[in-house]
KOLZA-65985 format. One record per residue (C-alpha): residue in one letter; x, y, z; residue number from 1. Coordinates in steps of 0.5 Angstrom, whole numbers. Example, Ala and Ser with C-alpha at 12.3 -4.5 7.8 and 13.67 -1.06 7.14 Angstrom:
! residues 2
+--------+-------+-------+-------+-----+
! residu !     u !     v !     w ! num !
+--------+-------+-------+-------+-----+
!      A !    25 !    -9 !    16 !   1 !
!      S !    27 !    -2 !    14 !   2 !
+--------+-------+-------+-------+-----+
//
This chain:
! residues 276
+--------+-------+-------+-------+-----+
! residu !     u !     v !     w ! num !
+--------+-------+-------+-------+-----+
!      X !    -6 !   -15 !    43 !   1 !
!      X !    -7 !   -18 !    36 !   2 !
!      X !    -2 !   -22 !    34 !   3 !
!      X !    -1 !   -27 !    27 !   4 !
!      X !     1 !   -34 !    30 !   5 !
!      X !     5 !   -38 !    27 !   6 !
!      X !     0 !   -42 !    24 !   7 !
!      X !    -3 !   -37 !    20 !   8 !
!      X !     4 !   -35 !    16 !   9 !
!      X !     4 !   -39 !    10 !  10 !
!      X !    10 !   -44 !     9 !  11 !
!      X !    14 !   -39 !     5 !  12 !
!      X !    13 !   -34 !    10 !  13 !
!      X !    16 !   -38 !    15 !  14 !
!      X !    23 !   -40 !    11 !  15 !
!      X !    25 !   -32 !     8 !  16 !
!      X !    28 !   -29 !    14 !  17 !
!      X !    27 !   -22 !    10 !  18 !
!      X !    18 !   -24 !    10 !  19 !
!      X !    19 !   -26 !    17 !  20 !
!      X !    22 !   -19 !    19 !  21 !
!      X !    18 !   -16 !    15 !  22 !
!      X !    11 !   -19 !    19 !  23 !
!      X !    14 !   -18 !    25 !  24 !
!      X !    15 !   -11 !    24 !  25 !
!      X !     8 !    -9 !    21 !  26 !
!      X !     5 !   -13 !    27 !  27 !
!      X !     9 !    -9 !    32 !  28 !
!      X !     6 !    -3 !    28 !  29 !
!      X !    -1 !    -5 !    29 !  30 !
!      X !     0 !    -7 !    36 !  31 !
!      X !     3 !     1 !    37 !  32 !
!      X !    -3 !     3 !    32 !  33 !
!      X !    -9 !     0 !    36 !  34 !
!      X !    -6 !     2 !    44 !  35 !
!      X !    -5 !     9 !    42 !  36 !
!      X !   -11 !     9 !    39 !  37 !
!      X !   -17 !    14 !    42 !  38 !
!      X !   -11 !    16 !    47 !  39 !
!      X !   -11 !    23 !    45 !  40 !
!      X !    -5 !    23 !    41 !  41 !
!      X !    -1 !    30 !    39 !  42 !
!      X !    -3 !    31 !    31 !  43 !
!      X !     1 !    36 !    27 !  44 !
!      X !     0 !    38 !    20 !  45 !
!      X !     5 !    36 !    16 !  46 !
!      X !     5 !    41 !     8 !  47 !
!      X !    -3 !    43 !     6 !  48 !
!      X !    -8 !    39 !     8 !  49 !
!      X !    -3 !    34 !    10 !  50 !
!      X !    -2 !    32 !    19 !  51 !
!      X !     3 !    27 !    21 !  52 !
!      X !     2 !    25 !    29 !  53 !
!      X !     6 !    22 !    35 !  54 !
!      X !     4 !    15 !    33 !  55 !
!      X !     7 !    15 !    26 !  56 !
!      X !    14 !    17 !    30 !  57 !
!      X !    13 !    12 !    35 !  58 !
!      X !    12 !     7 !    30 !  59 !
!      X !    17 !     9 !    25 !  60 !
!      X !    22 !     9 !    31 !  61 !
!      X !    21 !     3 !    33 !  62 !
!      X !    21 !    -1 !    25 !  63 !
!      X !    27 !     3 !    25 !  64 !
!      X !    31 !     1 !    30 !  65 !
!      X !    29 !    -6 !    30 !  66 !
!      X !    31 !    -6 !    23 !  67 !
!      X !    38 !    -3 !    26 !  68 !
!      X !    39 !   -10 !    30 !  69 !
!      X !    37 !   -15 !    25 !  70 !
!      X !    40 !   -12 !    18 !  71 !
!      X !    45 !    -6 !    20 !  72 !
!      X !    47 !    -6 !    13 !  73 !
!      X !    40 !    -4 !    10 !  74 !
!      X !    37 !     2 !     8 !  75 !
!      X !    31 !     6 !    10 !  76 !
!      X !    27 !    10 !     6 !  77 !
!      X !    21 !    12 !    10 !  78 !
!      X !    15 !    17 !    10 !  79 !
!      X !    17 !    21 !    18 !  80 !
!      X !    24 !    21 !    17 !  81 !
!      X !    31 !    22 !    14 !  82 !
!      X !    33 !    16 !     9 !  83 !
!      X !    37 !    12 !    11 !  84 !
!      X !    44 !    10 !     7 !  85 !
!      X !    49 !     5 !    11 !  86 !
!      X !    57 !     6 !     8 !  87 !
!      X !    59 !     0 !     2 !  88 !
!      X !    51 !    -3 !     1 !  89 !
!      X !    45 !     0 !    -2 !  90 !
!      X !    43 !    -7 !    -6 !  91 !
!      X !    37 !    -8 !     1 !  92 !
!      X !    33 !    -1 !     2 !  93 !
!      X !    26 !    -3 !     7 !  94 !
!      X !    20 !     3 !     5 !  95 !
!      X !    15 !     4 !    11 !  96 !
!      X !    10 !     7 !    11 !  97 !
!      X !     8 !     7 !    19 !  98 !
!      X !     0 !     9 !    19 !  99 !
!      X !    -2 !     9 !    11 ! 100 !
!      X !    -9 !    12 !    13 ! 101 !
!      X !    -7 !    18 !    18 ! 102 !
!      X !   -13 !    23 !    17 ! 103 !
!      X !   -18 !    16 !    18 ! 104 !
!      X !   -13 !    13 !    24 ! 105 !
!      X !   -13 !    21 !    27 ! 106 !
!      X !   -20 !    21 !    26 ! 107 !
!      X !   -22 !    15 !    29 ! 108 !
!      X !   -24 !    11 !    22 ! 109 !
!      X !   -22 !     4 !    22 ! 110 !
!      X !   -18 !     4 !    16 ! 111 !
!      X !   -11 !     4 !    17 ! 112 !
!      X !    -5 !     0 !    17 ! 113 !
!      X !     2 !    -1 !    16 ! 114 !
!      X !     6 !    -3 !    10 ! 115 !
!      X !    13 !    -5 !     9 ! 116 !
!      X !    17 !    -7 !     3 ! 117 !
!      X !    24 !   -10 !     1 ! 118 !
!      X !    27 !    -7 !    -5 ! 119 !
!      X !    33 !   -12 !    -7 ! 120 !
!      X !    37 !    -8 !   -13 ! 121 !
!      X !    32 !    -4 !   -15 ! 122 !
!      X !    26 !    -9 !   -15 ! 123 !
!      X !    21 !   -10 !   -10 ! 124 !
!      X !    22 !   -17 !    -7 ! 125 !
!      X !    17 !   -18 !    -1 ! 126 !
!      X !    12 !   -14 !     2 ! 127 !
!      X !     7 !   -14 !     9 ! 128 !
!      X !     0 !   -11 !    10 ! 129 !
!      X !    -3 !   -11 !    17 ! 130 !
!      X !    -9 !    -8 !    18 ! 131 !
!      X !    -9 !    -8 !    25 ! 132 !
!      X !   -17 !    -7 !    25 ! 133 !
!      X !   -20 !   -13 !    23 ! 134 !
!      X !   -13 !   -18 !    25 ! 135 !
!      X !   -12 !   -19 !    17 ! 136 !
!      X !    -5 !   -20 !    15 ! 137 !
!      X !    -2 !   -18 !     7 ! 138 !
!      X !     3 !   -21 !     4 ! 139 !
!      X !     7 !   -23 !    -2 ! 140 !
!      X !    14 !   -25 !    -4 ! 141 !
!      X !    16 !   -24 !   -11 ! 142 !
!      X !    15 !   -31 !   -15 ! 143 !
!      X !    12 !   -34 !    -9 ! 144 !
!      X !     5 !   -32 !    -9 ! 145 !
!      X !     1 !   -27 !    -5 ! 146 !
!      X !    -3 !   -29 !     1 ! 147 !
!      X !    -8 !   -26 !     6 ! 148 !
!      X !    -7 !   -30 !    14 ! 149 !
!      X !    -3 !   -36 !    10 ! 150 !
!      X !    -9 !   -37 !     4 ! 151 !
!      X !    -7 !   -36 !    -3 ! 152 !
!      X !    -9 !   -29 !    -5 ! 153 !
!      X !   -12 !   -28 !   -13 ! 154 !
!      X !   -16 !   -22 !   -17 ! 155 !
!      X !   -23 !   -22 !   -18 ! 156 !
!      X !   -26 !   -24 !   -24 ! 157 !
!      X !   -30 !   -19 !   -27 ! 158 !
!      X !   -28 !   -18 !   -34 ! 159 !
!      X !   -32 !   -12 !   -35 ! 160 !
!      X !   -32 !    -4 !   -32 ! 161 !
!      X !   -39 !    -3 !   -31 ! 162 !
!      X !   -39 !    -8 !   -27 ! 163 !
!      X !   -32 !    -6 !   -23 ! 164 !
!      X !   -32 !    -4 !   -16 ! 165 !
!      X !   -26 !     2 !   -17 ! 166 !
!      X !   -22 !     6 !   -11 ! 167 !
!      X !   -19 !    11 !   -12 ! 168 !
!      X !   -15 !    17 !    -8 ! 169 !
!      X !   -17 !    22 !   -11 ! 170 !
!      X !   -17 !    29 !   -10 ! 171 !
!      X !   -10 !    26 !    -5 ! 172 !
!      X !    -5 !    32 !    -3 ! 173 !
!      X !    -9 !    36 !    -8 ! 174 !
!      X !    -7 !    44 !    -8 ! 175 !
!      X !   -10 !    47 !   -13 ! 176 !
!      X !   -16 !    43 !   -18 ! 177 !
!      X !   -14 !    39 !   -24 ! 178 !
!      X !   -19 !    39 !   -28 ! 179 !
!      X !   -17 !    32 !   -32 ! 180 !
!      X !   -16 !    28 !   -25 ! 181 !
!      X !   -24 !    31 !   -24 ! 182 !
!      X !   -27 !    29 !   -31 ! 183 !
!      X !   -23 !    22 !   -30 ! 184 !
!      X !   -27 !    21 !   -24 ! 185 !
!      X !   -33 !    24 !   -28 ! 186 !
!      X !   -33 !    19 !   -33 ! 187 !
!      X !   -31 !    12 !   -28 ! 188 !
!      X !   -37 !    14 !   -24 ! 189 !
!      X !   -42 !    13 !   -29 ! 190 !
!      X !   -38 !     7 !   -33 ! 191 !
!      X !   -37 !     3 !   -27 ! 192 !
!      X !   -41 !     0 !   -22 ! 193 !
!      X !   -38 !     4 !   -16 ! 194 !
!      X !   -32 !     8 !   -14 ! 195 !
!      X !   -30 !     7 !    -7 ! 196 !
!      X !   -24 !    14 !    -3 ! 197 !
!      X !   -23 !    10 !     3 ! 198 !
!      X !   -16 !    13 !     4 ! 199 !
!      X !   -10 !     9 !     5 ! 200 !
!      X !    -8 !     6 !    -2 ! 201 !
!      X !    -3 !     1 !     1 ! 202 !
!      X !   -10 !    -2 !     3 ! 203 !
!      X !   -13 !     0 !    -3 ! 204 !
!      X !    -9 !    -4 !    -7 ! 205 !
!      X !    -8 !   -11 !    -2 ! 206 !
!      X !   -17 !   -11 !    -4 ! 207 !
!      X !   -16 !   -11 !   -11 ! 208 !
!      X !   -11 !   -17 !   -10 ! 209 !
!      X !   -15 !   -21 !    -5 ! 210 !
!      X !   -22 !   -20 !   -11 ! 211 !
!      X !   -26 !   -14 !    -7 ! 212 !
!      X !   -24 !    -8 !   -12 ! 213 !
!      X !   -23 !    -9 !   -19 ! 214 !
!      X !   -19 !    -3 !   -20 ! 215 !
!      X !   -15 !     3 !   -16 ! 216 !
!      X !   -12 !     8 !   -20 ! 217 !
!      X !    -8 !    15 !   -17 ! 218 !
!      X !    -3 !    20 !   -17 ! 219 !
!      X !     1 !    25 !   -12 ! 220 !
!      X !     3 !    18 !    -9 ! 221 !
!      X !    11 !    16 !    -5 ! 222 !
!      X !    14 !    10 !    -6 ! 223 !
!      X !    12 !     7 !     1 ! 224 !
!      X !     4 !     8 !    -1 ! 225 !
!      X !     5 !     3 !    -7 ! 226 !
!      X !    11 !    -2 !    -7 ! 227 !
!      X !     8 !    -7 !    -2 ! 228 !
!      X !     1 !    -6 !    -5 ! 229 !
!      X !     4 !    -7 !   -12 ! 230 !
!      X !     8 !   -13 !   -10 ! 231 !
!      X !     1 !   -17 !    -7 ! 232 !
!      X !    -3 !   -14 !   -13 ! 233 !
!      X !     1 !   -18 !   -18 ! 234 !
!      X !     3 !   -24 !   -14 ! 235 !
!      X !    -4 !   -25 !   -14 ! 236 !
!      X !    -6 !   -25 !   -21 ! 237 !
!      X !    -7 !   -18 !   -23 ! 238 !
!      X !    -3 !   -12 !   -27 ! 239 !
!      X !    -1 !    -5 !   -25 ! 240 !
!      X !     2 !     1 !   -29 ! 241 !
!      X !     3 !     7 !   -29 ! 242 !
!      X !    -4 !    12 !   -31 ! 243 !
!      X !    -1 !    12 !   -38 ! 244 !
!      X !    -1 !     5 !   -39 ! 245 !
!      X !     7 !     6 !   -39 ! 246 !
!      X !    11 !     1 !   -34 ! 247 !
!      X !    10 !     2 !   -27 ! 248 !
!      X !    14 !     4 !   -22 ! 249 !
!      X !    14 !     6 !   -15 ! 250 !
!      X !    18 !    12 !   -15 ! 251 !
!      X !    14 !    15 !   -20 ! 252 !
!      X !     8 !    18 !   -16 ! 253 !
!      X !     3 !    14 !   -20 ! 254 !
!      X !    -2 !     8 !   -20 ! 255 !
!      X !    -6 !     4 !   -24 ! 256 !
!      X !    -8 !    -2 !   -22 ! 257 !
!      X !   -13 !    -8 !   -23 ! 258 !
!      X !   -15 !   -15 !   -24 ! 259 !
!      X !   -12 !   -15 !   -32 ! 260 !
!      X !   -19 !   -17 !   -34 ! 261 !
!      X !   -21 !    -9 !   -33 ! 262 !
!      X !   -15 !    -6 !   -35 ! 263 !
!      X !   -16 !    -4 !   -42 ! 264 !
!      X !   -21 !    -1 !   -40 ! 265 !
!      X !   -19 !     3 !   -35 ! 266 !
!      X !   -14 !     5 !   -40 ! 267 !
!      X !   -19 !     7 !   -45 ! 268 !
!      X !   -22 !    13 !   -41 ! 269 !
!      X !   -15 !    15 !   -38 ! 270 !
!      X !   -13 !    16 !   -44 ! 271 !
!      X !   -19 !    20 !   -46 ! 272 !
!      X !   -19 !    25 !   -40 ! 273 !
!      X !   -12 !    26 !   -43 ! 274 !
!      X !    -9 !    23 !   -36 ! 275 !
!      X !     0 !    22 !   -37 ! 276 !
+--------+-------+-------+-------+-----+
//
């Protein structure tokens, strides 16, 4: 199986027992993720146009009970099950997404990873991507830097949005046609040098912070889609907001992300497609 030996964690990662954790866990997902892969796994749907399968389970279980062992007195707030609110303590709740990318990973696309962060009092204080397909290693800790497979981890340079490469969700959990998000899509294609919907936005955010995209944007999100990616997005140089320019927010169901230099930009169509 792929592990990440300790040569490849950085200093940092080493010294913080909740990052240690943190990588330990998502390596351990990726390692379920990959055996299981091509297995025939059983798939469910899970709400409209949504599926959650018996790896997903597998893997949340498996985070779960190793965080009940090490942290008996944090929470959990994952996408499969029930929260978690142990008695007396709610400063440290882990958010978990245990196959960030279902439809790709159950179609057999090399696009998927697990994603966990650690919210102390409200913020984000360290997050851990693993994309077990190409043995890479996300990680960030607040004020400490972001890193990928233990090398320091820094936004593009691209100061303009005809050149941006763009990802985006879009039409994620769409029900019905929201015809503001489908000419906001419209407008970034004809401004921007491409627009990538690769189908995990915990990846999505982890390439603007390591420079291969310049920009993200989404909505219809949960808080264990953007916490870790918005960490590592903001160790490594870069900005992210909510889709009206306002302060961003795990909980708030929207991102847009980039490497500062385009944000503006990106900000002036979302406003003239009337996006709030």
């Amino acid at each position: 199986m792929i592990k990440a030996p300790a040569s490849r964690l950085s200093p940092g990662e080493k010294s913080n027992t909740f990052l240690a954790a943190a990588i330990d866990a998502v390596i351990a997902a990726g390692e379920i993720q990959l055996a299981r892969l091509g297995t025939g796994f059983r798939v469910d749907p899970k709400g409209q146009r949504d599926i959650v399968t018996e790896v997903d389970l597998e893997v949340e279980r498996m985070l779960r009970a190793m965080l009940a062992q090490r942290f008996p007195d944090h929470g959990v707030l994952a996408e499969e099950m029930a929260e978690t609110h142990p008695v007396g303590v709610a400063s440290h709740r882990w958010l978990f997404d245990p196959i960030d990318g279902t439809v790709n990973y159950a179609h057999g696309l090399p696009f998927f990873c697990a994603s966990l962060a650690l919210e102390v009092d409200g913020e984000i204080a360290v997050a851990a991507v693993y994309d077990p397909s190409r043995q890479e290693l996300f990680t960030a800790e607040r004020n400490g830097g972001a890193w990928l497979n233990a090398q320091p981890l820094h936004v593009s340079t691209v100061d303009r949005l005809e050149d941006a490469v763009l990802g985006t969700g879009f039409p994620h959990g769409a029900g019905v046609r929201v015809h503001a998000m489908e000419n906001l899509l419209s407008e970034y294609a004809v401004r921007a040098r491409a627009i990538r919907r690769l189908g995990s936005a915990a990846l999505d955010l982890c390439y603007v912070a390591c420079g291969r995209m310049d920009g993200f944007w989404d909505r219809n999100l949960k808080p264990w889609d953007t916490a870790a990616g918005a960490l590592l997005v903001r160790e490594a140089g870069g900005t992210t907001t909510a889709l009206d320019g306002g302060p961003f927010s795990h909980e708030s169901g929207n991102a847009l992300a980039s490497n500062g230099r385009v944000h503006d930009e990106m900000l002036r169509v979302m406003r003239a497609a009337q996006i709030t």
